[in-house]
N, C-alpha and C positions, 0 to 999 in steps of 0.2 A: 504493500500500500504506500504510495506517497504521500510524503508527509506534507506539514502547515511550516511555513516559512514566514516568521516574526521579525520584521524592522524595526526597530526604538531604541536610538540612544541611551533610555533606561533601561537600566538592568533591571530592576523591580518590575516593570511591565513584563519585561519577555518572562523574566521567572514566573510568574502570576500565571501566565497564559500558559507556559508550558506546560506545567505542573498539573491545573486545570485539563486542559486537554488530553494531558498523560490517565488520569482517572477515567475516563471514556475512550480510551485506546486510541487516540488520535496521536501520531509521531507527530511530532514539531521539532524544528530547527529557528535557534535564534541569532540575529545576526544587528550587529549596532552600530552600522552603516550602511547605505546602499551598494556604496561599491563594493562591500565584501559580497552581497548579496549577487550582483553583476558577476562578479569572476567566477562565481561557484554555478551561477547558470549559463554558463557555456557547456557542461559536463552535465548537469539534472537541471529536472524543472520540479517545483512544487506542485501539489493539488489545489492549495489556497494560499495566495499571498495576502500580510496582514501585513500593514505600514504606516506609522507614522508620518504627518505631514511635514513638521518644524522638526526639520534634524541636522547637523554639520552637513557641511558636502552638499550630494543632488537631496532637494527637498522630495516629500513624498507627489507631489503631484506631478513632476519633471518624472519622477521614477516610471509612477502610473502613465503616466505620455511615453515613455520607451518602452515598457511593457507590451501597452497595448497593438504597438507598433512590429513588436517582434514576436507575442505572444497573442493574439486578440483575445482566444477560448478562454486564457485564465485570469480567475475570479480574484479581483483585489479586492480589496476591504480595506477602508481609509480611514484611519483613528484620525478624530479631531476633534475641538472643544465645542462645548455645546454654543458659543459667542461666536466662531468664526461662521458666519453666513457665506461669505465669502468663497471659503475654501470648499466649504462643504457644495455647494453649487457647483464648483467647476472640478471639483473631485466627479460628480452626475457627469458632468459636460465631456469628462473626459475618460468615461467608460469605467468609471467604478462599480461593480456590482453590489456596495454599500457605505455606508459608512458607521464608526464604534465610536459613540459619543465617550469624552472623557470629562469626569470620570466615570468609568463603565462599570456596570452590575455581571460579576464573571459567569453568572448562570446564565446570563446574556448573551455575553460574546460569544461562550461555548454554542451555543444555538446558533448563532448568526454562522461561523465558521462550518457547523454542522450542514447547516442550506444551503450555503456555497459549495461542498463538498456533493451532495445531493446532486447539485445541480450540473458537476463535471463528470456527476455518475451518469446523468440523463443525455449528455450530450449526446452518447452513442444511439441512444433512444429517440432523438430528432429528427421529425420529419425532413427529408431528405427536399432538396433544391428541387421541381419540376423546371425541364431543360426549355418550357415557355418561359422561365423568368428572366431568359438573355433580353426579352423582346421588349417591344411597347406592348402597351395597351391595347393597341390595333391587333399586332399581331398576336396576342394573347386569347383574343376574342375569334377570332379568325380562326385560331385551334380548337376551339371549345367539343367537349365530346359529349356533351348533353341533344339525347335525342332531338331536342323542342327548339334546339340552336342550329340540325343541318337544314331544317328545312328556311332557314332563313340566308344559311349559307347556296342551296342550291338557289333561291331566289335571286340573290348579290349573282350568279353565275350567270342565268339567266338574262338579265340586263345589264350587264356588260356594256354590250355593245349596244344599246337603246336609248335615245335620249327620252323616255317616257317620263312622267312625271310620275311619282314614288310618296307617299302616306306612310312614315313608319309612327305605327303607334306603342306606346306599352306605358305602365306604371312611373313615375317617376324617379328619378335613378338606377334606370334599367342600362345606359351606354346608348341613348336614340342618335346622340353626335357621331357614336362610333361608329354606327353601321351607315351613316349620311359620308362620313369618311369612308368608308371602306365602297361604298357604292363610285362614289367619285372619282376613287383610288384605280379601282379594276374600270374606267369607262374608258371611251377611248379622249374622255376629257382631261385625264390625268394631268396634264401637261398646262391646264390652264388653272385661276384662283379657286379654290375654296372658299367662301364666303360666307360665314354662319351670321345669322341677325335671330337674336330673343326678342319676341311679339310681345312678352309678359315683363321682358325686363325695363323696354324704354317707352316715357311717356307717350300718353296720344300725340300731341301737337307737335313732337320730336319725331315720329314713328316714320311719315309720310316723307318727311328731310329726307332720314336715315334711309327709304328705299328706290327710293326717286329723284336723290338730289335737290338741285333749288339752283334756279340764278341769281346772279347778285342783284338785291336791292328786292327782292321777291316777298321780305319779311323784316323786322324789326331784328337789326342784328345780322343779317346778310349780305356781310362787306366782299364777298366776292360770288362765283360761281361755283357751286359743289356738286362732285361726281356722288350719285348716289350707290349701292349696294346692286342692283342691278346691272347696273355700267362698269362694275367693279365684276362684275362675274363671269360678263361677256368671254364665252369658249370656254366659259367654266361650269360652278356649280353653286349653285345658291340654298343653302340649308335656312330654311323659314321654320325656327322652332319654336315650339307654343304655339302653333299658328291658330289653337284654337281659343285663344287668347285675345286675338287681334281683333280690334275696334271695328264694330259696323261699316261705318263708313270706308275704313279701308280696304274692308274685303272686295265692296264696291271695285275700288281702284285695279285692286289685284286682278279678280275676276277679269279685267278686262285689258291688260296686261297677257295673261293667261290666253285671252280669246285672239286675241287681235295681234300678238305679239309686238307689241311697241308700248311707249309710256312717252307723258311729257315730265319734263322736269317741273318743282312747284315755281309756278310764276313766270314758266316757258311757257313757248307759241311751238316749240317745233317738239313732231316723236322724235324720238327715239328708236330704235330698233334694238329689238333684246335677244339676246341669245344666250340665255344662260338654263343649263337644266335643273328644274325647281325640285328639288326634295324637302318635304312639310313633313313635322313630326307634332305630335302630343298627347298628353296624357290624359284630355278629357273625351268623355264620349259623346263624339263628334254628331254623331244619329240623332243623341239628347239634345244637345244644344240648337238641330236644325228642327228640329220637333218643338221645342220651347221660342224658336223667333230670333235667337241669339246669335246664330250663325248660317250664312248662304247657302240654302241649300243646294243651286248650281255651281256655287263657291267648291260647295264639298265633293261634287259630281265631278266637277273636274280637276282636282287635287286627287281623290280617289279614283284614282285609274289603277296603279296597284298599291295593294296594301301590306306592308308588313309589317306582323305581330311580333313584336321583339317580347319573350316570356318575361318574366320576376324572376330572379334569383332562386328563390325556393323550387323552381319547375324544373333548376337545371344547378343541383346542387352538386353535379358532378365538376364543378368547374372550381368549387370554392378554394379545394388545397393548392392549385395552382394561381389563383386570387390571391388567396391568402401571402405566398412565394413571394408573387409579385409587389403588391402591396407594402410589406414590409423589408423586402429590399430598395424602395423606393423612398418608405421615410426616412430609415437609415441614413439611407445617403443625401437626402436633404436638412436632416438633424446634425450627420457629420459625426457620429453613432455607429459603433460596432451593431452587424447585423443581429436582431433578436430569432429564438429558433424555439419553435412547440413542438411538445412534448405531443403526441400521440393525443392522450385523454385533453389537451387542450382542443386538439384541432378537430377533435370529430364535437367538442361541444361546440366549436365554432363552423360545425358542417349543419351542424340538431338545427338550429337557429332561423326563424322563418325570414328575416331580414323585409319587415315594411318599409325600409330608406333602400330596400336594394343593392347592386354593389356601389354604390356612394356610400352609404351606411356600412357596407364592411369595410370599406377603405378609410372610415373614419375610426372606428373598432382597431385597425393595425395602428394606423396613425397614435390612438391611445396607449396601445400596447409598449411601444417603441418609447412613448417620452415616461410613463408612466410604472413598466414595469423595472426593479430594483436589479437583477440579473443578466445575465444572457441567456438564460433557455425559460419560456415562458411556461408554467404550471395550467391546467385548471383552476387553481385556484385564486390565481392572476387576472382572471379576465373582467372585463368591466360588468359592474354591477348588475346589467342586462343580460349576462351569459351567465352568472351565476348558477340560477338556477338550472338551468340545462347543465353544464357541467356538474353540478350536484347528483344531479337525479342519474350519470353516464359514469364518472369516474368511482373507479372500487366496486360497485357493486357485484356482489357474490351471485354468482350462479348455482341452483341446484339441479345434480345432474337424477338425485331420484328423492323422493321426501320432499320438506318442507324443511327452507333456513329459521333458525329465529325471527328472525325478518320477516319475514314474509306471514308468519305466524301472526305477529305481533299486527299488521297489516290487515290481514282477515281478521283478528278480533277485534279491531281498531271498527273496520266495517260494520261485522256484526253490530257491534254496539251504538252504532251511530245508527243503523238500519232499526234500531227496538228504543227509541224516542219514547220518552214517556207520553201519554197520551198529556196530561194536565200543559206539558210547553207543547204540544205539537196547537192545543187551543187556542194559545195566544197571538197565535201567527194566519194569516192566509193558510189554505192545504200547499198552494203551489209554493210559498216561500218555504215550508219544512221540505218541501221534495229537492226544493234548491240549495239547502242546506246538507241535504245530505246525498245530496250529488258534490257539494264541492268538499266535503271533511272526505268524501272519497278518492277523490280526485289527490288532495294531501296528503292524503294516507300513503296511495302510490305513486309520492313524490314528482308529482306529474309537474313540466314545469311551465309556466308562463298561463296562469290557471284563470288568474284576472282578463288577462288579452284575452284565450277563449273561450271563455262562461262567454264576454261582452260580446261578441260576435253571434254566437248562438242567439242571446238573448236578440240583439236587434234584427234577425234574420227573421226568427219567429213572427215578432210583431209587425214587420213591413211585408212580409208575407203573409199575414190575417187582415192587416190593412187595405191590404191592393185587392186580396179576395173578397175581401166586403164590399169594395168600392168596386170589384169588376174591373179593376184597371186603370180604374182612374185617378191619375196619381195626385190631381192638385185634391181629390176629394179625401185622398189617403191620407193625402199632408196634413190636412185640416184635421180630421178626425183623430191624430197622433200629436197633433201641438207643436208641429217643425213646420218648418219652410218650405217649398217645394225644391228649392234649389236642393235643400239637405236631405231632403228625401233622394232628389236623385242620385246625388252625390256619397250616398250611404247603396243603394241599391247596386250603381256602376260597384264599387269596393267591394259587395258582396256578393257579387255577380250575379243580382237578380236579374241585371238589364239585358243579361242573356235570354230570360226566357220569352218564347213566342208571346206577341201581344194578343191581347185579349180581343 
């Protein structure tokens, strides 16, 4: 076993620490200088390096900067006073996998040194690199091996070589720019701009500038002539995202753009001629909105010439450990951060995970990982408070191969006993509220996790499905009768995918 290797000018520290450690079988070596510690790692390496910051010679955080540089995998641990802010921050900054406040509690450190040790045990245990994490984003997605991803892949094949105008819709945070890229990418337009414009991001009275330019003097503030977004894409590709976003009146415009192929600029007399292929993406449904008055319906006729369905994340959870890869080789190196690595029970709690932000949302999840977690090999029980519970309810649990575990024992009487409610509380209550009571002390029982997120769902599926059947369909009559909006009703129905089903 390799041992723990102690930096401090003080003798009393190292002695403290070795002694300590020596009780729990832990070999330690003490050394009360860096450099000495230097010469003798040309020949071994330690399991845990422990260092003081303020020492003669190379201080500990110069030390920790060479280390890291020749050693990355190993765990330093940086003794410092609990007043230096300072040090202790860039001891983080500079890839310390902790730091030992002084003066330190030794059934402490022994622990801290114990997790670092743990954690050089786990390295061999880390999920291994996927060979998409060389790539971008594009090309990561382009690899995807999720059944509900080829058919968007053989679509991108398909139009290639088409300048048709393309509708990618999905969830928000699903990569809709990505595949507006990758369409562009493989056309035979490649060679010309990419052009993306957010309908949702820029105001109305700015919108029309932004896609059609303006000549000087055309507006309050229009000290010259501006190319718009259009003119900007010519032989290329213009990505209109959120398009279902965009203000009435200028689907008007568009529409007719679309139809007629030319535009004026605002507060020109002469077209324009446009050639740019329009790819429209968004997250709303589009059908609803042309049904509600909100958006053109021959707006959408001719934007919807074809449509692709880009899935959610959850549809295509095959892709997440190579997400995951990527992701976190990404913050890394824009934090400027030795790369962080999951364990196994990490990464399949971060596969469990239904992700409603999509992969934006697991790219913020590594993003997390990376500033926030104290090591380099991420645990289960590491992950941010959202994954918790799935990691809980995955990592350790016992399987039995015939019988019944304690566990599970305890589980079914846990059951039973919630199932034989006394009659005198079950009075107190509605009958449905005891049955929802003891639907969710079940659901706890077998540690099921994210139990709030799907009781809420079930529950409002129900009642906007009793709503719409009472009403026959009629949803502003459904809204009323339920005390929402009708926007919120639809906007709840799309999310729970009632607006799938055949109209009434």
């Amino acid at each position: 076993m390799k041992s723990v290797w102690i930096i401090d000018d003080d003798q009393s520290i190292r002695w403290v620490l070795e002694k300590a450690l020596a009780r729990v079988s832990i070999p330690a070596r003490g050394f009360a200088a860096a450099s000495e510690m230097l010469d003798e790692l040309q020949d071994a390496a330690p399991a845990v390096l422990v260092t003081d910051i303020r020492m003669p010679g190379l201080d500990g955080l110069s030390l920790l900067h060479r280390i890291k540089q020749q050693h990355p995998a190993l765990p330093v641990i940086v003794m410092t006073a609990f007043t230096d802010l300072n040090s202790t921050v860039a001891a983080f900054q500079k890839g310390a996998f902790d730091y030992l406040p002084k003066p330190f509690d030794v059934n402490a450190a022994v622990a801290l040194i114990q997790r670092a040790l743990q954690t050089t045990t786990n390295l061999a245990a880390t999920v291994p690199a996927s060979p998409a994490v060389a790539g971008t984003a594009e090309r990561l997605m382009m690899q995807s091996s999720a059944p509900a991803m080829q058919e968007v892949f053989r679509a991108i094949g398909r139009l290639a070589a088409s300048n048709v105008t393309v509708l990618v819709t999905g969830e928000s945070g699903t990569g809709k720019e990505l595949v507006a890229r990758a369409l562009h990418k493989h056309s035979n337009r490649a060679d010309g701009a990419f052009i993306a414009v957010n309908a949702a991001a820029i105001p109305k009275d700015l919108l029309e500038a932004e896609l059609f330019g303006h000549e000087r003097g055309a507006f309050t503030g229009a000290t010259q002539q501006r190319r718009g977004r259009f003119e900007e894409a010519r032989g290329g590709t213009l990505f209109l995202d959120e398009i279902g976003d965009m203000p009435f009146d200028l689907q008007t415009r568009l529409l007719r753009v679309l139809a007629e192929g030319s535009f004026y600029r605002v507060g020109g007399s002469q077209a324009i001629q446009t050639d740019a292929r329009i790819v429209a993406a968004t997250h709303q449904p589009l059908e609803q909105r042309v049904a509600e008055g909100r958006f053109r319906e021959d707006l959408f006729h001719r934007l919807n010439v074809i449509r692709l369905r880009l899935p959610p994340l959850r549809e295509r959870k095959e892709d997440i450990p190579a997400l995951v890869n990527l992701f976190m080789k990404n913050s890394a190196e824009s934090l400027g951060v030795p790369e962080r690595k999951l364990t196994p029970d990490a990464l399949h709690a971060l596969s469990e995970f239904d992700y409603p932000g999509n992969i934006r949302q697991l790219e913020n999840f590594c993003q997390w990982l990376t500033v926030m977690s104290s090591g380099q090999v991420i645990e289960a029980k590491d992950l941010p408070p959202e994954l918790l519970s799935v990691s809980q309810a995955f990592a350790g649990r016992p399987l039995a191969v015939s019988g019944q575990t304690e566990k599970q024992h305890d589980v079914e009487h846990d059951v039973h006993a919630l199932s034989t409610e006394s009659d005198e509380a079950a009075q107190d209550r509605a009958p449905w509220l005891s049955l929802l009571e003891q639907e969710a002390q079940t659901r706890l029982a077998r540690n099921e996790p994210a139990i709030m997120a799907t009781l809420g769902r079930e529950f409002e599926r129900v009642l906007l499905e009793a709503a719409l059947d009472y009403s026959r369909g009629r949803r502003m009559e459904a809204a009323q009768r339920l005390g929402i909006g009708r926007n919120t009703l639809t906007r709840k129905c799309n999310e729970l995918g009632l607006d799938q089903k055949p109209p009434y």
